[in-house]
Backbone as CSV, one residue per row, in Angstrom:
resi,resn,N_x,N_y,N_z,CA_x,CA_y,CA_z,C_x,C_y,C_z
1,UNK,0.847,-1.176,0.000,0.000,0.000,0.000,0.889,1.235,0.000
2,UNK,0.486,2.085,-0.904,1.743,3.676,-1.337,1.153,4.439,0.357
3,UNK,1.542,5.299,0.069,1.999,6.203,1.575,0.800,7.178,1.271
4,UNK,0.176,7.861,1.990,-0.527,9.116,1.518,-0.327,10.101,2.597
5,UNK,-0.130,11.522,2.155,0.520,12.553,2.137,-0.382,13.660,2.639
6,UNK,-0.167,13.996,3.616,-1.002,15.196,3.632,-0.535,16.544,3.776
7,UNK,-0.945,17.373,2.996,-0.425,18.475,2.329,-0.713,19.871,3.165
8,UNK,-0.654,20.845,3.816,-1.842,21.854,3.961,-1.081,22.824,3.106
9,UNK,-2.480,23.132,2.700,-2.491,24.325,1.648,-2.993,25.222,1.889
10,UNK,-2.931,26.012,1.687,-3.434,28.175,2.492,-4.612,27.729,2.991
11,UNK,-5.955,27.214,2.238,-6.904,27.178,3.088,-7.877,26.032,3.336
12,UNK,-6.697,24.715,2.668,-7.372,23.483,3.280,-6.556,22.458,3.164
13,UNK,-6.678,20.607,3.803,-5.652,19.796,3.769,-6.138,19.436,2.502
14,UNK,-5.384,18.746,1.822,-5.518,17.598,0.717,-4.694,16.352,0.864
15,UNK,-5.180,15.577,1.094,-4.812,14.205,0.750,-4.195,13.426,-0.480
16,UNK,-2.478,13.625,-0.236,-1.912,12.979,-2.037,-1.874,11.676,-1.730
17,UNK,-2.028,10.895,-2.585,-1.703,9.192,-2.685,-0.428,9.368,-3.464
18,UNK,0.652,8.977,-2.760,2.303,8.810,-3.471,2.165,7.292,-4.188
19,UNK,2.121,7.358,-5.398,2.827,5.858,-6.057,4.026,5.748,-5.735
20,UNK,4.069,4.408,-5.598,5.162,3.405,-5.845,5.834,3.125,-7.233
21,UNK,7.136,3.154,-7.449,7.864,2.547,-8.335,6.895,1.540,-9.372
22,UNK,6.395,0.808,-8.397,5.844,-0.557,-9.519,4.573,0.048,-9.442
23,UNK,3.848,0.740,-9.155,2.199,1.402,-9.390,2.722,2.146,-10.644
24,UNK,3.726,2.939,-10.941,3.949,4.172,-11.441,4.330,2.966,-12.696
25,UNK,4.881,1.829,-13.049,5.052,0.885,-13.733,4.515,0.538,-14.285
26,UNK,3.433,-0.237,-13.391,1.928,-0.739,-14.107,1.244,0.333,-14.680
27,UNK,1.170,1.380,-14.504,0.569,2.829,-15.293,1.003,2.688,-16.772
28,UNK,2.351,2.995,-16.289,2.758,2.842,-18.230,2.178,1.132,-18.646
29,UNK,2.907,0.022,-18.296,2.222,-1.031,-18.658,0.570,-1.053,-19.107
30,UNK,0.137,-0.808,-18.475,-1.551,-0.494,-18.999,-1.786,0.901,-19.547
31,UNK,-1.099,1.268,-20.363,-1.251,2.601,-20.891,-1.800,3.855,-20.339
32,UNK,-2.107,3.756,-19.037,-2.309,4.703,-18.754,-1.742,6.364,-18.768
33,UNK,-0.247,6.076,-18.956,1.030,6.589,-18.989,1.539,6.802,-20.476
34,UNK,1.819,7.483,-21.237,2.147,6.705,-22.463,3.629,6.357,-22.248
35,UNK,4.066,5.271,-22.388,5.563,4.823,-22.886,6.757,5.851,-23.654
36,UNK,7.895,6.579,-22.722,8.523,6.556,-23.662,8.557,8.497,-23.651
37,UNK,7.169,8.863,-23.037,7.055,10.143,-23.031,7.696,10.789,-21.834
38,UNK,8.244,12.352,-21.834,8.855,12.600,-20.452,8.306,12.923,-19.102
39,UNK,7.917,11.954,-18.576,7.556,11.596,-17.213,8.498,11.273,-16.616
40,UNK,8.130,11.661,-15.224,9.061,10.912,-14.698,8.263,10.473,-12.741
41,UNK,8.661,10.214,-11.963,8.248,10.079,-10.861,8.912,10.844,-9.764
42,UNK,8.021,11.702,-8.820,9.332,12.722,-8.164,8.264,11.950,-7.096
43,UNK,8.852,12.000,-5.967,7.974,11.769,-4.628,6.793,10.976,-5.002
44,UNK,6.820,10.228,-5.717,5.314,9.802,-5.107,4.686,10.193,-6.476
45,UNK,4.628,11.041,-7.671,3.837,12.063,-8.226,4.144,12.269,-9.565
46,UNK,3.441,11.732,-9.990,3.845,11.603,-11.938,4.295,13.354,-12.571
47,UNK,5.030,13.054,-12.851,5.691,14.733,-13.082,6.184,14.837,-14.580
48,UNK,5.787,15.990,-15.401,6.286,16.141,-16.849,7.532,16.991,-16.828
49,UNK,8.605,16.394,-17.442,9.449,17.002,-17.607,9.503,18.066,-18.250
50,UNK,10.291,19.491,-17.687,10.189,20.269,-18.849,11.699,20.448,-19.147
51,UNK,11.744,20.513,-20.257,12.894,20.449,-21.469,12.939,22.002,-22.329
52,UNK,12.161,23.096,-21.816,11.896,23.811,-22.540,13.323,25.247,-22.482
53,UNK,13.340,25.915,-23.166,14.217,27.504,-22.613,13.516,28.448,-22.014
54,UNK,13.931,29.275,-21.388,13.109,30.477,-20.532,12.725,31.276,-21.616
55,UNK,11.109,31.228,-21.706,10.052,31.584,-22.591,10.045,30.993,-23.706
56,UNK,10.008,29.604,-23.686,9.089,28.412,-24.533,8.511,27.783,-23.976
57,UNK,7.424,27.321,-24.584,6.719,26.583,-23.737,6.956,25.388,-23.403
58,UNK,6.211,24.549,-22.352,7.029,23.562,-21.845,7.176,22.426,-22.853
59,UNK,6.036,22.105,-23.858,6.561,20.579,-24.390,6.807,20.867,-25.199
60,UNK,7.760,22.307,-25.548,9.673,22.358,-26.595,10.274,22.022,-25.731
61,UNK,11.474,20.933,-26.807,12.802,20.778,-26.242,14.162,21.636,-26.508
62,UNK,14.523,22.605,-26.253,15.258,23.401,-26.180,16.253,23.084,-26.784
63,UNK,16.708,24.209,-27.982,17.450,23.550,-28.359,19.375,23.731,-27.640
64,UNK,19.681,24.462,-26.895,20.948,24.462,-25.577,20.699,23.429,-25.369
65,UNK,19.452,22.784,-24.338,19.305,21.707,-23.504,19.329,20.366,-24.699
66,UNK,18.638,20.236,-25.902,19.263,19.239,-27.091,20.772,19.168,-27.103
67,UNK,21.433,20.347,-27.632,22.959,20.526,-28.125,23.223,19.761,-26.405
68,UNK,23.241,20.334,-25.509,24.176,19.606,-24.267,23.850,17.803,-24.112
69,UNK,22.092,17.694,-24.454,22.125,16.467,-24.185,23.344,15.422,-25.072
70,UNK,23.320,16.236,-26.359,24.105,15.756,-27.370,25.043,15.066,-27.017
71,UNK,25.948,16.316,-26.334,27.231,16.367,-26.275,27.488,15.498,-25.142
72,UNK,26.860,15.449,-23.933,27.027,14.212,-22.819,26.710,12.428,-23.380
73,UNK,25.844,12.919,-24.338,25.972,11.443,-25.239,27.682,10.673,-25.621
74,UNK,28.024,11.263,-26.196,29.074,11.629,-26.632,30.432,11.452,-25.810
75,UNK,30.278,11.202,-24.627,31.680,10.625,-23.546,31.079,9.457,-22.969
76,UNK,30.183,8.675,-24.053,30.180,7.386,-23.989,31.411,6.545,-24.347
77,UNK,31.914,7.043,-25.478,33.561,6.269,-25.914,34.591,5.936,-24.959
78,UNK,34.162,7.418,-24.048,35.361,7.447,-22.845,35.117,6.606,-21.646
79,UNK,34.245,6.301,-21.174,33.570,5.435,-20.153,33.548,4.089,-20.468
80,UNK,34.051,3.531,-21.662,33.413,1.946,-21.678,34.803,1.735,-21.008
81,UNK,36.490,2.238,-21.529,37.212,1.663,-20.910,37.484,1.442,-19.412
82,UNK,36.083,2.286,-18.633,36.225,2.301,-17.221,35.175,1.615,-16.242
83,UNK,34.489,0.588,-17.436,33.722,-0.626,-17.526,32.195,0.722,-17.049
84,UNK,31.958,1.628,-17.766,30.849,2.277,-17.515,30.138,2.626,-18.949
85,UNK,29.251,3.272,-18.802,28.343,3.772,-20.162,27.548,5.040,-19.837
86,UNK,26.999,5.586,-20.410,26.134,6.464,-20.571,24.720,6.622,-20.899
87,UNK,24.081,7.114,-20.431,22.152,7.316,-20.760,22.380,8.339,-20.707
88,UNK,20.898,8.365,-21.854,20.742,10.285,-21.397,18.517,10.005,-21.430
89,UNK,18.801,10.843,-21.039,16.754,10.950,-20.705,16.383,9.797,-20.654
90,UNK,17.251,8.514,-19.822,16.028,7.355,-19.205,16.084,7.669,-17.670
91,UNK,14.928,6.167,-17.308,15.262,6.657,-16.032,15.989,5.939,-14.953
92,UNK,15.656,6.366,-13.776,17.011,5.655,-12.675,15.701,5.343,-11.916
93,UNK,15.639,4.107,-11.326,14.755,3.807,-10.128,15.520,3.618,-8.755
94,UNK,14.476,4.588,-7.923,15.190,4.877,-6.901,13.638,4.798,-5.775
95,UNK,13.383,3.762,-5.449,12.563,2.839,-4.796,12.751,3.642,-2.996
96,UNK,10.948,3.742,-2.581,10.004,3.355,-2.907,9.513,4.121,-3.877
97,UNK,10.028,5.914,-3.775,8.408,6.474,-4.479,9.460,7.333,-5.769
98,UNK,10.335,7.453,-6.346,11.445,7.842,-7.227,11.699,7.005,-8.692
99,UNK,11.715,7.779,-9.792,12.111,7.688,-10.917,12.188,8.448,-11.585
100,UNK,13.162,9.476,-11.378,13.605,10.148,-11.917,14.380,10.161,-13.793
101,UNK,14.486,10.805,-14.675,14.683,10.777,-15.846,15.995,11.712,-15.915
102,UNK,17.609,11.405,-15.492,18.151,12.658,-15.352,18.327,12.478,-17.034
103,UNK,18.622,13.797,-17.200,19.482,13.880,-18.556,20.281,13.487,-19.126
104,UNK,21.080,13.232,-18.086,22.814,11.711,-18.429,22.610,11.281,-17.431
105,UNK,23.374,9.968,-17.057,23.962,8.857,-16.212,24.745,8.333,-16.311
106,UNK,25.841,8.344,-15.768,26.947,7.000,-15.501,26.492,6.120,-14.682
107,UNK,26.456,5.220,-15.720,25.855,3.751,-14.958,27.385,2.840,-15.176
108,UNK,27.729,2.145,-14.495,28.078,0.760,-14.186,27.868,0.142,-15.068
109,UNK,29.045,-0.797,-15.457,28.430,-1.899,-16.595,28.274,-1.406,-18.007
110,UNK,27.646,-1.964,-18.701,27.449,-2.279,-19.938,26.146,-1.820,-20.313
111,UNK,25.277,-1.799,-21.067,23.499,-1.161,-21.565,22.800,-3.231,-21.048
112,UNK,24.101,-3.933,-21.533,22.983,-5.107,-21.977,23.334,-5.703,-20.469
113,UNK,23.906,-5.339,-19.316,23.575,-5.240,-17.727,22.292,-4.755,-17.424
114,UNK,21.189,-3.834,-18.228,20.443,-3.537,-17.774,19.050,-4.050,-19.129
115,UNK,18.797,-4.918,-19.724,18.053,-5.535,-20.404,16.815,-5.631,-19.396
116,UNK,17.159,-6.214,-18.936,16.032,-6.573,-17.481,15.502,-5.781,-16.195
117,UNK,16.098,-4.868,-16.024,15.958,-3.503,-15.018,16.991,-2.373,-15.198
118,UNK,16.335,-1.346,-14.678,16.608,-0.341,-14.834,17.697,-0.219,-13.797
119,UNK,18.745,0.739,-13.932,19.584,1.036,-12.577,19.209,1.782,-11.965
120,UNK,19.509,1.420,-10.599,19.360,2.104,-9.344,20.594,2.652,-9.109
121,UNK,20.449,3.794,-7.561,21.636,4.190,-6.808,22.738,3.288,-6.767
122,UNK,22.595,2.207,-6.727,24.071,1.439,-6.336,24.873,1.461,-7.892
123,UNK,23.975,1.788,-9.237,24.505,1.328,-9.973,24.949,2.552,-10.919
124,UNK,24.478,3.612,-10.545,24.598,4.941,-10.983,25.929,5.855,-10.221
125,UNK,27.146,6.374,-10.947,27.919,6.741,-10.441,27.774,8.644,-10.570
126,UNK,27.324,9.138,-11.098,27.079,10.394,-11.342,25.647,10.708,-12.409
127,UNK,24.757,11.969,-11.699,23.963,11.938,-12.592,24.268,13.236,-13.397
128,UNK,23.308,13.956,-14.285,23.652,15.203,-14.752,22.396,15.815,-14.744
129,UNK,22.158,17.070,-14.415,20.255,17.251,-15.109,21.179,18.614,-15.735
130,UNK,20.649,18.893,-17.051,20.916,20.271,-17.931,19.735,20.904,-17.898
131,UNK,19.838,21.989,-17.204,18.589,22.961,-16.694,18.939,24.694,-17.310
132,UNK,17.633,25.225,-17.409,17.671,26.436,-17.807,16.212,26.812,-16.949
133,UNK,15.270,26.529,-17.528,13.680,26.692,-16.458,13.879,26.141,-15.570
134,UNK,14.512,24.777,-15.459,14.505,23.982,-14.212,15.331,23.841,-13.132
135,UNK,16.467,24.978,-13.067,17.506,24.961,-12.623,17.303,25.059,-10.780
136,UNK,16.120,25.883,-10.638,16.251,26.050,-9.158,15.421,24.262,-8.795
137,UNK,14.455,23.530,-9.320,14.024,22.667,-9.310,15.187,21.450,-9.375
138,UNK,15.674,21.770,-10.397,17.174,20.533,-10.373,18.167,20.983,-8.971
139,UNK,18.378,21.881,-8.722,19.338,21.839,-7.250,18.397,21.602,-6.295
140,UNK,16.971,21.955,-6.413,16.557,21.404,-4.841,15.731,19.873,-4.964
141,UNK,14.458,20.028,-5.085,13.854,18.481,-5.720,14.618,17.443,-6.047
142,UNK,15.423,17.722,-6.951,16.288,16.426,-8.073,17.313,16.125,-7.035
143,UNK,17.969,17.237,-6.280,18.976,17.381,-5.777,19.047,15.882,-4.597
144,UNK,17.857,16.970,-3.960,17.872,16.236,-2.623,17.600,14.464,-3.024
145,UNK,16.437,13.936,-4.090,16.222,13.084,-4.702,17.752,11.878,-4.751
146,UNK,18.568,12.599,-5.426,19.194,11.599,-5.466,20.769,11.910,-4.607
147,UNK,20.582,12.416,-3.149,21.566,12.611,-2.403,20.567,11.362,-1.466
148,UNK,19.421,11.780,-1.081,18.708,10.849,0.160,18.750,9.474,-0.393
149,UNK,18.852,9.236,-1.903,19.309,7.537,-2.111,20.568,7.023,-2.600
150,UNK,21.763,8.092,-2.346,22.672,7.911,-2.618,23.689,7.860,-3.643
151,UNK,22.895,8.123,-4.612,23.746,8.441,-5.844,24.574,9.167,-5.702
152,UNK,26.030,8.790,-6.066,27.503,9.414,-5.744,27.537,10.526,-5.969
153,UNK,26.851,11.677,-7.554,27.605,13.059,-7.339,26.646,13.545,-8.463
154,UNK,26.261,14.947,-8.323,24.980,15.060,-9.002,26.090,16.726,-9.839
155,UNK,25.897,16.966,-10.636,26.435,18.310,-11.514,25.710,19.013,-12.625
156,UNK,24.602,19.728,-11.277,23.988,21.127,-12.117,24.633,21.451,-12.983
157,UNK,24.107,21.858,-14.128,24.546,22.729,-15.548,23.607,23.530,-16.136
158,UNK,23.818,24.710,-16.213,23.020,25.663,-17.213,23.819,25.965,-17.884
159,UNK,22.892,25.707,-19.370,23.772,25.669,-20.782,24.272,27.412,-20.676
160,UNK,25.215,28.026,-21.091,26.017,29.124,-21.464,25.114,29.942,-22.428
């Protein structure tokens, strides 16, 4: 059973129901979710990523925040000899109520280590989020997110 949350708000409580990892799972599995789109799970709380620049709207992907995702693609070559790899916009499960989508990852291992699940904290050595709208949201939310489950080292960036 997920956790439920109670909120107060200026002038009344509300009651959140936090999903779970595998609720937030079965969502996409039964389409509720579509597959593939930028969601992600913050606390408990199906959340749309925004990818956008300061004054676009949110579902543009920017094109700074494209060019950087690019380019963190891109020191994949350098990581295999250090038995690691790279993602960029999947996600990291970080159990119970977390799934986050950073922008890059150093994961551990190989891609075909993770055929069967997704990596977690133990398996994630640095994340990245490339922020411009989201920047105060990526140092605090994201931040705290993946310091309280341990992921080794997190490096804010706003594109130049």
């Amino acid at each position: 059973m997920s956790a439920v949350t109670v909120v107060q708000l200026p002038d009344e409580k509300r009651v959140l129901y936090a999903l779970t990892v595998e609720e937030y799972h079965q969502m996409i599995t039964d389409g509720i979710l579509p597959e593939g789109e930028p969601f992600e799970l913050i606390y408990g709380q199906v959340s749309r990523k925004i990818r956008s620049s300061a004054g676009e709207g949110v579902m543009t992907v920017g094109e700074h925040h494209s060019w950087c995702v690019k380019k963190l693609a891109k020191l994949g070559e350098r990581l295999e000899p250090m038995g690691c790899h790279i993602q960029t916009q999947q996600p990291v499960t970080l159990p119970p109520y977390n799934e986050p989508e950073p922008d890059a990852a150093i994961v551990v291992g190989s891609e075909d280590d993770y055929l069967e699940r997704k990596p977690g904290a133990a398996d994630v050595t640095c994340v990245v989020e490339v922020a411009d709208t989201s920047l105060k949201y990526d140092r605090t939310i994201k931040q705290a997110i993946y310091a309280d489950s341990a992921v080794a080292n997190l490096l804010p960036r706003k594109p130049e």
